[in-house]
Phi, psi and omega in degrees: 000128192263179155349312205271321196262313193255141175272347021101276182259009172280339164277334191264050115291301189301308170301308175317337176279334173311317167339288200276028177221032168297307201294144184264106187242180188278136209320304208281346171261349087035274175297322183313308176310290142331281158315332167283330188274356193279346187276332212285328166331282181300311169301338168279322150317324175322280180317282166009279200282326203291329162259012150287358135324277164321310192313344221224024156238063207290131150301074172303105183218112170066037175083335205266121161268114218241093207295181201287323189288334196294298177314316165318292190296000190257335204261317166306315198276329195286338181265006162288281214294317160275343176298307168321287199293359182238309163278135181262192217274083159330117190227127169265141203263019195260306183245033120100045172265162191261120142221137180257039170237172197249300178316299180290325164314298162331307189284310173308301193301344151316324175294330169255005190250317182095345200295141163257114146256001160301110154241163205239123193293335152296339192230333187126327199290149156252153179224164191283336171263116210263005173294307206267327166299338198285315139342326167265000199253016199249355179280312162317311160288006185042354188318146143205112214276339180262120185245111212298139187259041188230323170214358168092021175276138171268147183253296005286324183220171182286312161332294180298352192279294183284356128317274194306343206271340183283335175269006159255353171288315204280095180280116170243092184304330175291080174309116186272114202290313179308310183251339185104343200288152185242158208221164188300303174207182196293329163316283167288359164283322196293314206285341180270345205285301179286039167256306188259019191251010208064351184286097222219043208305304167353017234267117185274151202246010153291328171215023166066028217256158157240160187233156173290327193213176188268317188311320183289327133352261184309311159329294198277344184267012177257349156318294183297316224258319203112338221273156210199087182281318199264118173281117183266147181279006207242322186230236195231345174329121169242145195233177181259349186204139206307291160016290176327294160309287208287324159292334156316299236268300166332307187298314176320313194268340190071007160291136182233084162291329192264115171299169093303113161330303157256027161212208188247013178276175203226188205205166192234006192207125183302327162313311184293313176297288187344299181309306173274013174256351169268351154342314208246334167286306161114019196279103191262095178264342168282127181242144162312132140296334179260332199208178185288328167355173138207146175224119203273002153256172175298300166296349194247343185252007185248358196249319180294307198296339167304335178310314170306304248235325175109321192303137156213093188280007193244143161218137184285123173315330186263314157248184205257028193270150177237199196181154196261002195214151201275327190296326164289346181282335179252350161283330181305295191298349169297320160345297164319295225241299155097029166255140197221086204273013204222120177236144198280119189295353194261305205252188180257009196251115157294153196230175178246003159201135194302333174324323195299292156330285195306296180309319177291320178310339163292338165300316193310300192251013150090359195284114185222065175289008195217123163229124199323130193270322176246340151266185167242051182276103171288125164251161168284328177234179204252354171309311211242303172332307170311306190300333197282330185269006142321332193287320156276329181274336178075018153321121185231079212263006191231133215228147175282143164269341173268326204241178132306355190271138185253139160204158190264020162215124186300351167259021156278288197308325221268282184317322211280345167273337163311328201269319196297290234261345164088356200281093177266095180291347187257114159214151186325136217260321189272318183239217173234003165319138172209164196203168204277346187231173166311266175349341183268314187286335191275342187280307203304321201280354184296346179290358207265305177269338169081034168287120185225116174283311192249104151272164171306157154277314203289309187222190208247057188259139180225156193215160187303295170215169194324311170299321163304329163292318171293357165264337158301351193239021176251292184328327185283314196251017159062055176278116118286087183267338172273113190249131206261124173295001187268310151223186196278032147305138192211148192232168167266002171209157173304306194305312138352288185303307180308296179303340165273332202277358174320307194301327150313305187293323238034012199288101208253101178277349189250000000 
């Protein structure tokens, strides 16, 4: 049975090298090592695949069958061998390590230099290996090549392999007869056993609830008491379960014990890593019950199923408006409050939540990093890039609770229930006006200040607000987007347009 067949020694190729690294070297020759046994890792991952490739193209010589990989590795030792005896001893001068081929000298010598010359033509990252692009490009290619040969779950990389490969190692000989499930030891079979035996002897006498064990008892009776046993020594925190504490404890010390497998950030709550490893994996396991979604945290898939489900649990303290999420309730409530903590780095203009900032600072610098897929329409935020390719496609996801009318942006659907329900939540700072969306009060209050923000490109005409400007700068550049269905007439503006298709209608509204 080789590496591959037993899992057993297929970790301890991996563990060993963890081993040898008990001895107290100095930190930077530490790191070197690392970095080094992680390319030898990776290049044997290599080899890996290039013979299962081979394995299956066998050379016949003289009866004996001698695969492509076996002829390779033989012509490789033999070029080795002269390679030794003709060159000489590389010495590098930053740790005084030895080599004699100039490429493995080259490759080392990246780890003190820092060069990437490797990049990766989909995303950008460089890497010091041309092991470590191939590797990264198989997240772009969805490939994944390691396959547990215990139950056939795919992998992307070996790393992940050897994680999974630990939970067919944790062997639970205790069966449970009722349901199959199998367990660590004889003790827990018994606490699980009483799930299905009813047997609950515990009881908290504040809400009747029963427990399985005494220790889950006492956890749950510091709910009703209050009660906070654990103390951090550093600040006044008091916690109900130790656990709790020893991740609390973490911010003080600045200890992170949990890596990422795959970058160097590291995390102080084991949860967090979990969370930040489906980055790089894509791995979304919470999926939507109404719809096809998948998210790869837990809060983002309970905020989503309100879209379904209609709940809005955050209600605003100043009016009667709710919200399915806490971060819209509180950006709502500024409205309110009228604080607008996000300052614009170029201009003077404050915003009540940063999305708004980022998105306006793109007027500054011009940045439209987001493009239409059926045009060549660029947006600045990627929010008004969805709505705009609604237009093409005629997707209308946001449906009236009162009516049948569909619309292809929620702060259309928003205004158009304001209309049901009578409510104009803005009102004018200067008069008793009020109106049903922002974007109507802030153009309203420019009669007030006599502000006009859009100027022309063309001539030196400025306008309250944006459409105006932009149906006036249609006159410079003989833009008609309104076109008559009757005939091949085009206008620069709807009203236009409406007052001409009369003549067609006969329809005389005055």
């Amino acid at each position: 049975m080789g590496a591959q067949d037993d899992p057993e020694a297929f970790l301890e190729l991996f563990e060993k090298s963890a081993e040898a690294c008990g001895k107290e070297e100095e930190p930077e020759i530490l790191r070197i090592k690392h970095e080094e046994q992680g390319e030898f890792i990776e290049e044997k991952e290599e080899n890996e695949e290039t013979s299962e490739v081979e394995e299956k193209n066998h050379i016949k010589t003289g009866g004996k069958s001698l695969s492509c990989s076996q002829t390779k590795q033989k012509d490789v030792k033999k070029n080795r061998v002269k390679k030794s005896s003709r060159n000489q001893e590389i010495t590098c001068t930053q740790c005084g390590k030895r080599f004699t081929h100039k490429a493995s000298f080259e490759r080392h010598m990246r780890i003190h230099t820092g060069e990437k010359p490797f990049t990766c033509d989909q995303c950008g990252k460089s890497f010091k290996q041309s092991a470590n692009l191939k590797r990264h490009m198989k997240i772009h290619t969805g490939e994944k090549p390691y396959t547990c040969d215990q139950c056939g779950e795919m992998f992307l990389w070996a790393s992940l392999l050897k994680k999974h490969y630990k939970f067919h190692l944790k062997e639970k000989p205790h069966s449970c007869n009722l349901c199959g499930k199998s367990l660590l030891n004889l003790q827990s079979l018994k606490e699980h056993q009483k799930i299905h035996t009813s047997v609950r002897a515990h009881m908290c006498f504040e809400c009747e609830k029963t427990f399985s064990s005494v220790s889950n008892l006492k956890q749950h009776a510091r709910i009703h008491t209050g009660e906070k046993p654990y103390k951090c020594s550093h600040c006044d925190q008091r916690f109900s379960q130790s656990a709790n504490l020893k991740t609390h404890v973490r911010i003080h010390s600045g200890e992170k014990p949990y890596k990422c497998a795959h970058c160097d950030q590291r995390f102080n709550q084991s949860t967090h890593l979990k969370t930040h490893e489906r980055t790089h994996t894509g791995e979304k396991p919470y999926k939507c019950s109404q719809c096809d979604k998948r998210f790869n945290r837990l809060p983002y898939l309970k905020t989503h199923e309100r879209i379904h489900t209609g709940e809005k649990p955050y209600k605003c303290s100043h009016c009667d408006k709710r919200f399915s999420d806490s971060s819209s309730l509180i950006t709502h409530e500024r409205i309110h409050t009228g604080e607008k903590p996000y300052k614009c780095s170029y201009c003077d203009k404050r915003f009540s939540d940063s999305s708004c900032v980022k998105s306006h600072e793109r007027i500054h610098n011009g940045v439209k990093p987001y493009k239409c897929s059926h045009c060549d329409k660029r947006f600045s935020h990627s929010a008004n890039m969805k709505t705009h390719v609604r237009i093409h496609t005629g997707e209308k996801p946001f449906k009236c609770s009162q009516c049948d009318k569909r619309f292809n942006q929620m702060p259309s659907l928003k205004t158009h229930e304001n209309i049901h329900n009578g409510e104009k939540p803005y009102k004018c700072s200067h008069c008793d006006k009020r109106f049903l969306v922002s974007s109507h009060l802030k153009t309203h209050e420019r009669i007030h200040t006599g502000e006009k923000p859009y100027k022309c490109t063309h001539c030196d005409k400025r306008y309250s607000d944006s459409s105006s400007l932009k149906r006036h700068e249609r006159i410079h550049n003989g833009e008609k987007h309104y076109k008559c269905s009757h005939c091949d007439k085009s206008y620069i503006d709807s009203s236009s347009l409406k007052r001409h298709e009369r003549i067609h209608t006969g329809e005389k509204p005055y």
